[in-house]
C-alpha positions as CSV (number, residue, x, y, z in Angstrom):
1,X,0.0,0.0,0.0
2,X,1.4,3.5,-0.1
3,X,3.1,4.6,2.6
4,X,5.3,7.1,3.8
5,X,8.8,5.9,4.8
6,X,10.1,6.6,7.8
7,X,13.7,7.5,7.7
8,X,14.0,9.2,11.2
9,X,14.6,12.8,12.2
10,X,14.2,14.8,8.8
11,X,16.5,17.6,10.0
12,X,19.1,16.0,11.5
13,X,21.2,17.1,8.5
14,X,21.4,20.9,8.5
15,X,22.1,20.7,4.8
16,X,18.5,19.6,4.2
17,X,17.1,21.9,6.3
18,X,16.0,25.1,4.5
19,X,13.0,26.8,3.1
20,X,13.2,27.7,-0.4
21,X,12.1,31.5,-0.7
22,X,9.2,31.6,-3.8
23,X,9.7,35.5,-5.6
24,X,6.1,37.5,-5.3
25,X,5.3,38.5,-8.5
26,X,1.9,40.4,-9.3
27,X,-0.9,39.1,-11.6
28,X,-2.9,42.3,-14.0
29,X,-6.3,42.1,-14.7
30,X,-7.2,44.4,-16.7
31,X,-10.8,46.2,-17.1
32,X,-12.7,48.7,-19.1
33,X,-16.1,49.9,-18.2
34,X,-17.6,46.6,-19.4
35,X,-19.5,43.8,-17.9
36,X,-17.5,40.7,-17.2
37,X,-18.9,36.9,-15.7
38,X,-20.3,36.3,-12.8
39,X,-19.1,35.1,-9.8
40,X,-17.9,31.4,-10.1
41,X,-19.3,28.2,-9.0
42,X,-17.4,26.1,-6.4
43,X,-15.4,24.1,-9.7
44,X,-13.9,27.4,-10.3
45,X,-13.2,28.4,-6.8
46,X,-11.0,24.9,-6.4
47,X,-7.2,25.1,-6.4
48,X,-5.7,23.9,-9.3
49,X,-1.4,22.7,-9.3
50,X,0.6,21.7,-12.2
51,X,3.1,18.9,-11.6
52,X,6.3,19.6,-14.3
53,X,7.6,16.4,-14.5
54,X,10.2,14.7,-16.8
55,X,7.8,13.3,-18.8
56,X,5.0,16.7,-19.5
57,X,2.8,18.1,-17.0
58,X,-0.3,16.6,-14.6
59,X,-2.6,19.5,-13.9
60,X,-4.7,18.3,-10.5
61,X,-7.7,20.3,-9.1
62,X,-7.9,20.0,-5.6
63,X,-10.4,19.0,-3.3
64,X,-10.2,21.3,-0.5
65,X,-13.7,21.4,-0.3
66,X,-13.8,17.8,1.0
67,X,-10.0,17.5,2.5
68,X,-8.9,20.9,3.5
69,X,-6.3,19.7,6.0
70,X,-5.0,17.9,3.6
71,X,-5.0,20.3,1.1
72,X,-3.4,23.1,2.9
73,X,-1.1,20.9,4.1
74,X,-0.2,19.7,0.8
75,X,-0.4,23.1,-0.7
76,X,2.1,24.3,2.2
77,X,4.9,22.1,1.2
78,X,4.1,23.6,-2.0
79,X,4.2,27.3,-1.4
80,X,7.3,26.3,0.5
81,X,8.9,25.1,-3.0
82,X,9.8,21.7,-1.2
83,X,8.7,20.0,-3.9
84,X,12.1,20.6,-6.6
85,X,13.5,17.8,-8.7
86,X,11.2,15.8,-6.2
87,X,11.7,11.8,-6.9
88,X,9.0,9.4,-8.0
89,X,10.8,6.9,-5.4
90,X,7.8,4.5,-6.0
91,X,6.2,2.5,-8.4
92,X,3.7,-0.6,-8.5
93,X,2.6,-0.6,-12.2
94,X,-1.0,-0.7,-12.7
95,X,-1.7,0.6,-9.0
96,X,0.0,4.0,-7.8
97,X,3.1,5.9,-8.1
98,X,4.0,7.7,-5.5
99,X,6.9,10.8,-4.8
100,X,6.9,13.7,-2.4
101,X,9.2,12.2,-0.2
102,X,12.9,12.9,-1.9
103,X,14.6,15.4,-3.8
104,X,17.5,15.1,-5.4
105,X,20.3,18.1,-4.6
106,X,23.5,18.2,-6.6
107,X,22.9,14.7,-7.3
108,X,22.3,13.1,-3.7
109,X,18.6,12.1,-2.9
110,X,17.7,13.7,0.0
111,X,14.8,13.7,2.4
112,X,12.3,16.6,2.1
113,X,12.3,17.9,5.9
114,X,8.8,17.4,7.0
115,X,5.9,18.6,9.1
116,X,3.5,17.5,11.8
117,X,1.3,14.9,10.4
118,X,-1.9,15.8,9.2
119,X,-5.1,14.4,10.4
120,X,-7.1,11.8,8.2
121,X,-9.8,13.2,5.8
122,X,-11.3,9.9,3.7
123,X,-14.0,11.1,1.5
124,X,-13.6,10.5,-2.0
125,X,-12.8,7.1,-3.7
126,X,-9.4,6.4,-5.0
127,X,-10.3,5.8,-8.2
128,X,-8.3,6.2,-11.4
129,X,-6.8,9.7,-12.0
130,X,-7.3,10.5,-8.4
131,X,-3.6,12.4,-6.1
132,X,-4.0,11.0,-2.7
133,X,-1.4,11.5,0.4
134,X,0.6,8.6,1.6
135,X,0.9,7.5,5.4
136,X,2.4,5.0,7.7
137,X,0.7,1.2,7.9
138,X,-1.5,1.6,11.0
139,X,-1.7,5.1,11.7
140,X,-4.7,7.0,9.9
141,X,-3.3,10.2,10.9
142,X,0.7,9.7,9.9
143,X,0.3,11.7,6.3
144,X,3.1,14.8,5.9
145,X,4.8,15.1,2.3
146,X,4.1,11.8,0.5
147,X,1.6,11.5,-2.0
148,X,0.5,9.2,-4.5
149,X,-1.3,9.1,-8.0
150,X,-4.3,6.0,-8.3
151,X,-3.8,4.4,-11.5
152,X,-6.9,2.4,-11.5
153,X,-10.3,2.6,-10.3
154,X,-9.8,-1.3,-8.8
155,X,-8.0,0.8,-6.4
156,X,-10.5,1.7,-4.4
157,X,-11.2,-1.9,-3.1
158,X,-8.7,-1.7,-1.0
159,X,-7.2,1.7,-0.7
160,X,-10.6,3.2,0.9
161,X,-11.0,0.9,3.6
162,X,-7.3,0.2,4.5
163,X,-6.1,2.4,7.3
164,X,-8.8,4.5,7.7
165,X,-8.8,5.4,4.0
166,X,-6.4,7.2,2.1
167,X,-7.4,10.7,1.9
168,X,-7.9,11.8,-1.7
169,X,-7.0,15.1,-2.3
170,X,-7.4,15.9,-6.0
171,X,-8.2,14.9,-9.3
172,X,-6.0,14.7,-12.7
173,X,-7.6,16.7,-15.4
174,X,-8.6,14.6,-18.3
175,X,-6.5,16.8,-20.6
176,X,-3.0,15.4,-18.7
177,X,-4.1,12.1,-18.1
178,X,-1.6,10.4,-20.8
179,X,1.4,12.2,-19.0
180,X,0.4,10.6,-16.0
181,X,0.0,6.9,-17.7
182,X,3.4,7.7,-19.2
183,X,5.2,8.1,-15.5
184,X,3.0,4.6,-14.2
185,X,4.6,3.1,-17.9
186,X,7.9,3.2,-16.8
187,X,9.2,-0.2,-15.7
188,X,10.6,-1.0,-12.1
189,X,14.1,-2.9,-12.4
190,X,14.3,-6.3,-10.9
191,X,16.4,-7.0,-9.3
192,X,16.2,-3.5,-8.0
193,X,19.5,-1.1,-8.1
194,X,18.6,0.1,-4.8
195,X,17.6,-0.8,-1.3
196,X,14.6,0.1,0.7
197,X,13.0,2.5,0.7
198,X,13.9,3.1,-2.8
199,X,13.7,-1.1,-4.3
200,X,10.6,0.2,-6.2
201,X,11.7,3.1,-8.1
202,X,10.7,3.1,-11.8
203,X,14.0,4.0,-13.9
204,X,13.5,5.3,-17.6
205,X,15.9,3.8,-20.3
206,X,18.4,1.8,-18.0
207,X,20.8,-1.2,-17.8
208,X,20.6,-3.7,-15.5
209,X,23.4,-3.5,-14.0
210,X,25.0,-0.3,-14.3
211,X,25.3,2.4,-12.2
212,X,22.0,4.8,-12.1
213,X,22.2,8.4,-13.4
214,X,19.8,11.4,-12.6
215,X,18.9,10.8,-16.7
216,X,17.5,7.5,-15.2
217,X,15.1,8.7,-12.6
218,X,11.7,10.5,-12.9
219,X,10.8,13.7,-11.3
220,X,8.3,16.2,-10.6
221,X,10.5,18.7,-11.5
222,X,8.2,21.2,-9.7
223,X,4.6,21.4,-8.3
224,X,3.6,25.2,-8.3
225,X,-0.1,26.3,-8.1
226,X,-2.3,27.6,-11.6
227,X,-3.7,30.7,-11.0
228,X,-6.7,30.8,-12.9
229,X,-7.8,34.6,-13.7
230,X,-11.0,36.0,-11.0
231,X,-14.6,36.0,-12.2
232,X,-15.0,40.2,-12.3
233,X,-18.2,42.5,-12.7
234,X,-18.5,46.3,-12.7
235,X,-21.2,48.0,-12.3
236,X,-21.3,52.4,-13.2
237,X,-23.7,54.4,-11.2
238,X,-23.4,58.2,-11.7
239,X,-19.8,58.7,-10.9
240,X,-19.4,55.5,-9.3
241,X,-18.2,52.7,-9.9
242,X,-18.2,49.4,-8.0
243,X,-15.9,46.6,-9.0
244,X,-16.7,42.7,-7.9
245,X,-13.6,40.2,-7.8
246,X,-14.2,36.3,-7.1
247,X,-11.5,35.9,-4.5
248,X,-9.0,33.0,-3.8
249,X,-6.7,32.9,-0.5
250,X,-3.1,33.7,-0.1
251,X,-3.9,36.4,-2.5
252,X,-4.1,40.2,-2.6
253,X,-6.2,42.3,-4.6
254,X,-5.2,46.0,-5.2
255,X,-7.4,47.9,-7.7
256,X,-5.5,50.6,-9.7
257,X,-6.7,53.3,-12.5
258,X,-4.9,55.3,-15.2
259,X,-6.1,57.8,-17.8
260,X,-3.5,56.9,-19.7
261,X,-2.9,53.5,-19.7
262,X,-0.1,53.5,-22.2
263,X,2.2,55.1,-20.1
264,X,2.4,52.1,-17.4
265,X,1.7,55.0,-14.7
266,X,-1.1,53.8,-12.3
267,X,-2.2,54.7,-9.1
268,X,-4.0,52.8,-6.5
269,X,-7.6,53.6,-5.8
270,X,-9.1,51.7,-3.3
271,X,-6.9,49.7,0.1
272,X,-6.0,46.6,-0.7
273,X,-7.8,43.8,0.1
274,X,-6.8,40.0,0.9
275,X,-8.6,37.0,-0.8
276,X,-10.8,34.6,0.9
277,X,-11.5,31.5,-1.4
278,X,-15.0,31.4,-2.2
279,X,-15.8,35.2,-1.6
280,X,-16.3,38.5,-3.5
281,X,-14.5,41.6,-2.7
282,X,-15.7,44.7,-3.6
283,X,-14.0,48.1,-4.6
284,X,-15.7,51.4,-4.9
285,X,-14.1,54.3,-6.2
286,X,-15.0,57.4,-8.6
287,X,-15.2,57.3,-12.4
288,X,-12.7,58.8,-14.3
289,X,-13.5,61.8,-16.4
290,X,-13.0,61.6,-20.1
291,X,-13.8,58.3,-22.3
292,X,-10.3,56.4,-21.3
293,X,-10.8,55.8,-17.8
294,X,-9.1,52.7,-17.5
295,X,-9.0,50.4,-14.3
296,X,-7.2,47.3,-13.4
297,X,-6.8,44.4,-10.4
298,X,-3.6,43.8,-9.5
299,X,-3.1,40.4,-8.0
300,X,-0.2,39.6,-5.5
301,X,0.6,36.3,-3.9
């Protein structure tokens, strides 16, 4: 079953100790006096991460609706960029792969330094296409870093009544399903190269035999969240205006106008405001005179 290996204290080498800083960078919207969609529906409000790995990427929406322990935990290891030429250390062809556990670091695989364990959320079925977390055999509660993709939907047979369920925490998109197929396609060496916990790792293009290369392994490269553009209205009333943003957390929204929006030179209207996930902001300010009034949302993380 997957499981999270348990290698000791994560951080008793300093060298593997660090947090790797992620650089802010701000997101434009940008908006004429026109009308725009309305608020989203909880599909839209869902996170959505893109695993890069060596073989294309998996875009997963998440379930945080349904697991949201387990998807802010998941999302913090993220935001933390733990997750860097992270190792798919695991492979059991036609049932999971599983990574989140190792990186490898100037060619040494090294252990991710890890977190308190998060507490169980089974709800949805490990079916096929399905990102779940790993966790120890006979603790429910045991998940940190690890997490698996299901492979098939004869999965859920066993993996939703084994140890209290595995927690699913998102879903593949159907448009990146074949990437995924092509990681659970790569063969698992037998006799394997390495010991445990790493006798099951799936190795692309080798030799049995010879020593194994970085060229060998497969990675998720990188596992950074999609932001998907806000659901925005406007509404003009006499010399107001009032401007409606869909919100999404760990974000902030700053609305900004120019009358001369060629120039680059705005100015901020309204005080910023941060997201909520699920929620509408709204900014108020005063219509700019003229016909090129011209406002925008600027989105930081």
């Amino acid at each position: 079953m997957p499981t999270r290996i348990a290698i000791g204290n994560p951080c008793a080498d300093e060298s593997i100790c660090y947090f790797r800083a992620v650089k802010a960078i701000p997101f434009l919207l940008c908006l004429m006096f026109a009308a725009f969609s309305p608020t989203p529906g909880l599909a839209d409000a869902l996170p959505i991460v893109r695993f890069h790995t060596t073989f294309g990427d998996i875009d997963c929406q998440l379930r945080s609706d349904v697991a949201p322990k387990n998807v802010s935990n998941f999302l913090a290891y993220v935001d933390g960029n733990y997750y860097t030429n992270n190792l798919i250390h695991r492979s059991i062809p036609g049932f999971i792969f599983q990574g989140g556990g190792y990186d490898v670091l100037n060619g040494n695989i090294v252990a991710i330094p890890t977190g308190p364990p998060v507490t169980n959320e089974f709800s949805l079925s490990n079916k096929r296409g399905t990102l779940a977390m790993a966790k120890l055999p006979g603790d429910p509660n045991s998940a940190t870093s690890q997490w698996f993709f299901n492979e098939s939907d004869n999965n859920a047979a066993s993996l939703d009544t084994q140890n209290g369920g595995y927690t699913v925490i998102g879903q593949v998109t159907p448009a990146t399903m074949g990437v995924m197929d092509a990681i659970a396609a790569v063969p698992v060496p037998t006799p394997p190269p390495f010991g445990p916990p790493l006798d099951q790792m799936p190795l692309r293009n080798y030799t049995q035999g010879n020593p194994v290369s970085t060229t060998n392994m497969v990675f998720a490269l990188s596992i950074v969240r999609v932001v998907s553009p806000p659901q925005i209205s406007m509404t003009v009333t006499g010399t107001n205006i009032a401007i409606l943003v869909s919100s999404f957390s760990r974000h902030t929204y700053q609305l900004q106008s120019s009358s001369q929006p060629v120039s680059g030179t705005f100015t901020n209207v309204a005080a910023p405001q941060n997201g909520v996930t699920g929620t509408t902001l709204t900014f108020t300010a005063t219509t700019m005179s003229g016909t090129n009034g011209f406002y925008r949302i600027a989105i930081f993380p």
